[in-house]
N, C-alpha and C positions, 0 to 999 in steps of 0.2 A: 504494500500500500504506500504509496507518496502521494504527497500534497504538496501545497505552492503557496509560500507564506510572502505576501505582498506588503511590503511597508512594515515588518515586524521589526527590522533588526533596527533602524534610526534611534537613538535615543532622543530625550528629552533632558534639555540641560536642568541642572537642578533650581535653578533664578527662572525659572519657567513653569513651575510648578509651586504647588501652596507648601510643598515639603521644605522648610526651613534650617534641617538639620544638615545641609550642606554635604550630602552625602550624593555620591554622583550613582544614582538608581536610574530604572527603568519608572515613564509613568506610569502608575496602574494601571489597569483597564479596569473598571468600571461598570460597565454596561457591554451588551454583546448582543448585535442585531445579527439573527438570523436569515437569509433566505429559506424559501419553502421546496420548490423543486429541485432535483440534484442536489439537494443538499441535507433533507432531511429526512426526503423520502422519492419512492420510484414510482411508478404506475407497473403494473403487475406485466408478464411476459408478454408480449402483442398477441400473441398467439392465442392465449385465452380470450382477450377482448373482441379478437376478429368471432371468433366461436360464439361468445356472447352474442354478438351482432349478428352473425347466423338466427342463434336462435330466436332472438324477438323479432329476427324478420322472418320467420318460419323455413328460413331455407337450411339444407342439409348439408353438411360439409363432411367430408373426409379428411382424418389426418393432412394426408397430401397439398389437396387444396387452400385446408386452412393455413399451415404452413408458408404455404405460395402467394398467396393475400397479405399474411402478417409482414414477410420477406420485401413483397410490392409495397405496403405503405411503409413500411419502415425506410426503404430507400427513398421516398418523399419528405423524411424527414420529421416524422410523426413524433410527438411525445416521448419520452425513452429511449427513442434509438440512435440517438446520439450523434446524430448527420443532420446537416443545416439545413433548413428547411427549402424544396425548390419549387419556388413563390411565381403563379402564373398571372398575367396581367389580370385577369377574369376576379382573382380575389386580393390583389397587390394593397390596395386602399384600406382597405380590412383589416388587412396583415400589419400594416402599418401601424393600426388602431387598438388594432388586441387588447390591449392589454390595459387601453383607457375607455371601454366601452364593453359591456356585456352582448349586444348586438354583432358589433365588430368581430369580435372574440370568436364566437359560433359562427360567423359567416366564413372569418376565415379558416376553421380546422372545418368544416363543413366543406369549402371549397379545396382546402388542401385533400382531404379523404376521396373527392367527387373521381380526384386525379388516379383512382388505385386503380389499373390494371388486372383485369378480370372481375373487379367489384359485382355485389349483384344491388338488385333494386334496394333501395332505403339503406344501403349500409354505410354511407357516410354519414348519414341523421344518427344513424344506430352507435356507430362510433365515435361521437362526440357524447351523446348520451352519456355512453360507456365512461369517457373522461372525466366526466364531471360528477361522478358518482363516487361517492366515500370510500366505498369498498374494493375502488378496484386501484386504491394506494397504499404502498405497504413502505414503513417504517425502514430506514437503516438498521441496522443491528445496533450502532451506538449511539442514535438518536434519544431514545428514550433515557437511557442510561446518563446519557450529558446532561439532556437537559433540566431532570432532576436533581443531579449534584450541582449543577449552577444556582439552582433553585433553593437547594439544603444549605447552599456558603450564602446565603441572601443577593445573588446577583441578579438587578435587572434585567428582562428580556422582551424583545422586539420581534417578530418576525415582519419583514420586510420584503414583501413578492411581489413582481410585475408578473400580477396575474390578469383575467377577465372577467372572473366567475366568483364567487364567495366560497373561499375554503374554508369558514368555520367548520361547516359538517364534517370534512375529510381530518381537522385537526380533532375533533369530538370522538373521530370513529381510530384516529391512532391512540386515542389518549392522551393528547399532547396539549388539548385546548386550555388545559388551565395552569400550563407551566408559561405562560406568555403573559405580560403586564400591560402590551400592546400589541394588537393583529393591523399588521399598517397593509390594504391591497391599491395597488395600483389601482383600477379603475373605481374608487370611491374615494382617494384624492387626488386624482385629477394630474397625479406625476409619476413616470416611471425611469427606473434605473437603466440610464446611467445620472439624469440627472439630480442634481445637487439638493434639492427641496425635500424630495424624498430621503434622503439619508438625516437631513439637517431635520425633517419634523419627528423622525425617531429620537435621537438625541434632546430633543423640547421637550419630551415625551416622557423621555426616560428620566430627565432632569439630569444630563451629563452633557459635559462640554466634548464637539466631534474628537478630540486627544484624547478623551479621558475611555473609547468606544470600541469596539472591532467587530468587524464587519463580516462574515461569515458567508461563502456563498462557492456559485460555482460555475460563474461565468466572468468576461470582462466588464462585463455591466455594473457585477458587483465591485469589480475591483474600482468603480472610478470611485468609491467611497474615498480610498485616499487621497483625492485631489483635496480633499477636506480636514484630511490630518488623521480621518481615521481609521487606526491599521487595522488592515486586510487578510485574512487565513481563505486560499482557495484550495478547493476540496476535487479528487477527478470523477471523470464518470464512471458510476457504478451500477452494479446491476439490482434490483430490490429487493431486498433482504439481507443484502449483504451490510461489510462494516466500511463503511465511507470516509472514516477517519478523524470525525468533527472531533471524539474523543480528547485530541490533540489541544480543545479548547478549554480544558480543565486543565492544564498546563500552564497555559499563558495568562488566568486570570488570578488576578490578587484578589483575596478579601476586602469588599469596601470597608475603608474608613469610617471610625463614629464621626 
């Protein structure tokens, strides 16, 4: 397992901080804003979801096939699979919008799914469905386990996702909904990552200054958090259930100060 620690090693001189004792430390971190996807948790193997979509749209699949569906939208770029999305004019506007509109959001994995290759009727409807449904995200192995013992040292936590859709349900259905102090989504404030409002209204939030923060995630989006002072831990792509490595951020965090 490796990760990509972004903005961790800089110190902060000690005339820069409220530590007085003249003593040349690291600042603490404080607070720690999470990302939601690839970082805390995965969407389940495509392969079951394409199956799923079979079955509410009553048609029948064969291992074979469904395999060969899962295989086609994953090389579109689908959720999970870890390839960049390949965005046709027909939903490009959309795609742009994702993540600041619940409309947008659905038009576009609706339009991106339409693109699958042997697809049958309703199954791009069918598989968005599928995405947006609680059950079909599952946990990193050390997700739950962090974010509890951040929770047990008393540290603040954010989640902070440019998403489209409302993931409370999916954080209720991992367990996770009530280790977070703030659930910050992209399209219900009106800003997504990579820019700067969003990271800075966690930190308001959290009642820490962006130095005192780390940022947690698993794109460049999240890393531009540091253009703000606040360091960065990026995480690689994993598969769901597996251990992603956030672990690493019980490491880096100090106990807050009285």
């Amino acid at each position: 397992m490796s990760y990509c620690a972004v903005g961790i090693v800089p110190n902060v001189r000690p005339e820069d901080t409220n530590d007085t004792s003249g003593e040349s430390t690291d600042r603490p971190i404080r607070a720690v804003l999470f990302d939601f996807h690839g970082t805390l948790a995965q969407v389940e193997p495509l392969r079951l979801s394409v199956e799923w979509a079979a079955h509410v749209c009553g048609v029948t699949l064969g291992e074979y096939r469904s395999t060969v569906l899962a295989d086609a939208l994953g090389a579109l770029g689908w959720v999970g699979s870890g390839q960049p999305a390949k965005v046709l004019p027909s939903f490009a506007a959309a795609w742009a919008d994702r993540d600041l509109s619940e409309q947008s959001h659905q038009e576009a994995f609706v339009g991106l799914a339409s693109g699958t290759s042997g697809a049958f009727e309703g199954f791009a409807d069918a598989m968005y469905e599928r995405l947006c449904a609680p059950e079909t995200w599952i946990a990193y192995a050390d997700t739950v386990p962090t974010l509890r013992a951040l929770r047990d040292r008393g540290v603040p936590l954010a989640l902070v996702s440019n998403i489209g859709f409302d993931v409370r349900p999916v954080l209720k259905h991992l367990e996770i909904d009530d280790l977070f102090d703030h659930t910050i989504l992209s399209y219900e404030v009106g800003w997504a990552k990579p820019e700067p409002a969003i990271f800075l209204d966690a930190c308001i939030r959290l009642g820490v200054e962006p130095g005192d923060a780390l940022m947690v995630g698993d794109s460049m989006a999240d890393a531009a958090a540091i253009d703000l002072g606040i360091r960065t831990l990026l995480v690689p792509h994993t598969e769901p259930g597996e251990r992603v490595g956030i672990d690493a951020v019980t490491r880096l965090v100090h106990r807050p100060r009285a």
